[in-house]
N, C-alpha and C positions, 0 to 999 in steps of 0.2 A: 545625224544619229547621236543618239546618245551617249556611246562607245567614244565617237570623235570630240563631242564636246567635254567629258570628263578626261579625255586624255591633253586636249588641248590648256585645259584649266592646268592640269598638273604640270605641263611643261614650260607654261606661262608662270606658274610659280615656284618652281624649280629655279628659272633664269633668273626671276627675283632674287631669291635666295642668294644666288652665285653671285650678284652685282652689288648685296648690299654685305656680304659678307668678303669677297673678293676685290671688286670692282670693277671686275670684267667677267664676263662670262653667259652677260644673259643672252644674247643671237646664237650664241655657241651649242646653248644646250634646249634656247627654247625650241630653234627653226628646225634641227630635226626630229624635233617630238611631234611638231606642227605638222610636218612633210610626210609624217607616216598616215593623218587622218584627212590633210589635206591635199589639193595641188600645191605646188612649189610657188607658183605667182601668189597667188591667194597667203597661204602663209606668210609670204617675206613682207607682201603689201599690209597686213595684221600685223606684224612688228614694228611698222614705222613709227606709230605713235608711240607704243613702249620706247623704244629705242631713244628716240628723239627727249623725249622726257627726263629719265633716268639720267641720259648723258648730261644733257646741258644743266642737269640737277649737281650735277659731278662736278664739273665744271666750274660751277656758282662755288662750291662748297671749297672748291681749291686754292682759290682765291682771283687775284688780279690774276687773268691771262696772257696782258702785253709782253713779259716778259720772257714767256714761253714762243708768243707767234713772232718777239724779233730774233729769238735764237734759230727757231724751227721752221723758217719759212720756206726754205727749200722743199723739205719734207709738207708742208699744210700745200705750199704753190702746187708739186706732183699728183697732190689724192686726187681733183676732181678728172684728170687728165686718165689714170687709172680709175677709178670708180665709171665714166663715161665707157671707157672699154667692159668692164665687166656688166654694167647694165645692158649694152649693147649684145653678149654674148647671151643673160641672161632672157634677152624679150626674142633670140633668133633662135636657142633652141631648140628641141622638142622635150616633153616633158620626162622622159629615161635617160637620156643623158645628164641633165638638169638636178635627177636623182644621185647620178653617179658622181657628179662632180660636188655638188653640196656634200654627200656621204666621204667624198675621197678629201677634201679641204678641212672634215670633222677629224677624220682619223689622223692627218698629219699633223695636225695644227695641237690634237690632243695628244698626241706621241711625243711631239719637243716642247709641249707645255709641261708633260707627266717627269720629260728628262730634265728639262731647263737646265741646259748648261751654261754655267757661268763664263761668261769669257766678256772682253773686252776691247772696247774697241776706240781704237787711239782718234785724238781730237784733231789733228789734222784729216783723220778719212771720216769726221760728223755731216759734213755737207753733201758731198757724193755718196754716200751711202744713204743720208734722209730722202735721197732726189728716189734712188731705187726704192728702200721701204715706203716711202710715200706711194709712187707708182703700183708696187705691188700688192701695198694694204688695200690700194682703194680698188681696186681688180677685185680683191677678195671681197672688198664691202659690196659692190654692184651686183657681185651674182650670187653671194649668199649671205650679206652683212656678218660676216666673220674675219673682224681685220684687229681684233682686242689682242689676242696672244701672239702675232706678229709684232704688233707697235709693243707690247707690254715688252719682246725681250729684247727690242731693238733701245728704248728706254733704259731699258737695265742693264745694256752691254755698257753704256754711257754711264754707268755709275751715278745717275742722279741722285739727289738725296729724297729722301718720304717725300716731303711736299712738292717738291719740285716736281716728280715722279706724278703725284696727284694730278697737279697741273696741268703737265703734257700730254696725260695720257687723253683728260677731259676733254682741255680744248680738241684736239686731234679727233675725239669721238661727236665733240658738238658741230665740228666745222665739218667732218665728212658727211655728216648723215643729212647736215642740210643741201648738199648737191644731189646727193642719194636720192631723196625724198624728190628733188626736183627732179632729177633725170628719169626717177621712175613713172613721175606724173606723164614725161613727156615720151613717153616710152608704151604709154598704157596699162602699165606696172599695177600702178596703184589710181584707183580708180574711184567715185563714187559713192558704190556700194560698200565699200572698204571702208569710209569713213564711221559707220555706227561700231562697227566689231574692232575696230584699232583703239577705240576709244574705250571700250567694254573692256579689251582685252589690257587695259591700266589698271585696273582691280586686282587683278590677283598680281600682276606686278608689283605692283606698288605693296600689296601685302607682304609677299615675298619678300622685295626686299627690306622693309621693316624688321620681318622676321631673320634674316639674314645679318642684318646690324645687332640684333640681338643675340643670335650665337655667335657673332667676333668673340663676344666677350669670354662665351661659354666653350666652342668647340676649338679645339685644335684644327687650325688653320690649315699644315699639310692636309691633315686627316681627312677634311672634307675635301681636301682639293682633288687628292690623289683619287681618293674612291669616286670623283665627279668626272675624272677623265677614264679612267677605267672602263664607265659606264659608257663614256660618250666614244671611244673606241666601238665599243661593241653596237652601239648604236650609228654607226656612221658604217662600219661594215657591215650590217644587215642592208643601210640607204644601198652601198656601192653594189651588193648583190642585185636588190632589185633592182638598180639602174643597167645591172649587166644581163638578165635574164626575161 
C-alpha cells in the first residue's frame, strides 16, 4: 500500500539522517517505522543491506581497524555468541511478542541514550565487561539490530578519544552484522525475495545520510539528538502496546 511504502521511505531516511549526522542510530529509528507498515521479519531482513553498507562505510572511514580488534577482542569474540541467541529468539517467536520486545529495547535504549550518563569505567574491569557488552549488544543486534547505543556508551565509559571512538564503534558494527546477516540467512530470516528491496531500500539511506553529514555542520547536534529520542520513545511505546493488546 501506499501508506506503507511512503512511511517506510521516511523511516529509511530518517535513519540516514541519524547515521550520517550521529553515527549511530539508523536500526534505531528506521526498524520501528518499518514494523508499524510491516511484519518484524520482513523489516529487519530490509535493513541488512542498509546496515551492512553504512557500517563497514564507517569503518573504512575510521581508519586502520587492527588496533581496535587487538584491544577489543574480548568484546568482538562475545557478539556472535549473543547475536546467535538473539536471532534464535527472534525466528521462534510469534509476531506480538516480537512487537513488544523490539518496542520495549526502543524505549530503553532511547531513555539512557536521551540521559547518557557519564561514568566511567576503570581499565582493569575493560575485558570482563567487553565479554558482557559484547554478549548483550549482540542479543540486541539478532532480534532487533539495535546494539549502537549500547556499545556507543560502553565506548564512552572508556573514555576513548574521537577517532578511536570512531573506530570501535565501526569495526564492532561491521563485524557484527556480518554474522547477523549470516545467522539470519540460516535462520530464514532473510530470504530471497528480500534481496531487490534491501537493495532499494539504500536509496533513501544513503540520501539520508548525506543529508545528515550535511546538517553536522549546520544543526545543533544535542538538538537533533534529543528531539530524535523523544520521538523514538513514543514510537517504541505505541510498538510495546500493540505487542501487549
Amino acid at each position: 500500500p501506499l501508506l506503507a511504502l511512503g512511511g517506510a521511505v521516511v523511516g529509511l531516511l530518517l535513519g540516514g539522517v541519524s547515521k550520517g549526522l550521529l553515527g549511530i542510530g539508523l536500526p534505531l529509528i528506521s526498524v520501528p517505522l518499518l514494523v508499524t507498515f510491516l511484519p518484524v521479519h520482513d523489516a529487519l531482513a530490509i535493513m541488512m543491506g542498509p546496515t551492512l553498507v553504512t557500517n563497514f562505510w564507517q569503518a573504512l572511514q575510521g581508519g586502520n581497524p587492527t588496533p581496535v580488534i587487538r584491544r577489543f577482542w574480548p568484546l568482538l569474540a562475545a557478539l556472535p555468541l549473543g547475536i546467535l541467541a538473539g536471532t534464535h529468539l527472534l525466528a521462534s517467536l510469534n509476531e506480538q511478542y516480537l512487537l513488544g520486545i523490539v518496542g520495549g529495547i526502543v524505549v530503553v535504549l532511547s531513555v539512557v541514550s536521551l540521559l547518557h550518563p557519564a561514568f566511567h569505567l576503570p581499565e582493569r574491569l575493560e575485558k570482563g565487561s567487553g565479554i558482557l557488552a559484547g554478549t548483550a549488544a549482540g542479543v540486541l543486534l539478532g532480534v532487533a539490530l539495535h546494539m549502537g547505543p549500547l556499545l556507543a556508551l560502553y565506548f564512552v565509559s572508556l573514555r576513548l578519544a574521537k577517532d578511536e571512538f570512531v573506530r570501535a564503534l565501526g569495526t564492532a558494527f561491521a563485524f557484527g552484522v556480518l554474522f547477523t546477516i549470516t545467522f539470519y540467512i540460516a535462520y530464514g530470516i532473510f530470504e530471497a525475495r528480500h534481496i531487490v528491496p534491501t537493495l532499494v531500500a539504500l536509496i533513501p539511506v544513503v540520501i539520508g545520510n548525506w543529508v545528515g553529514q550535511k546538517l553536522r555542520l549546520h544543526v545543533p547536534e544535542a538538538t537533533f539528538r534529543k528531539g530524535m529520542f523523544i520521538a523514538l520513545i513514543v514510537i517504541g511505546a505505541n510498538l510495546v502496546r500493540r505487542g501487549l493488546m
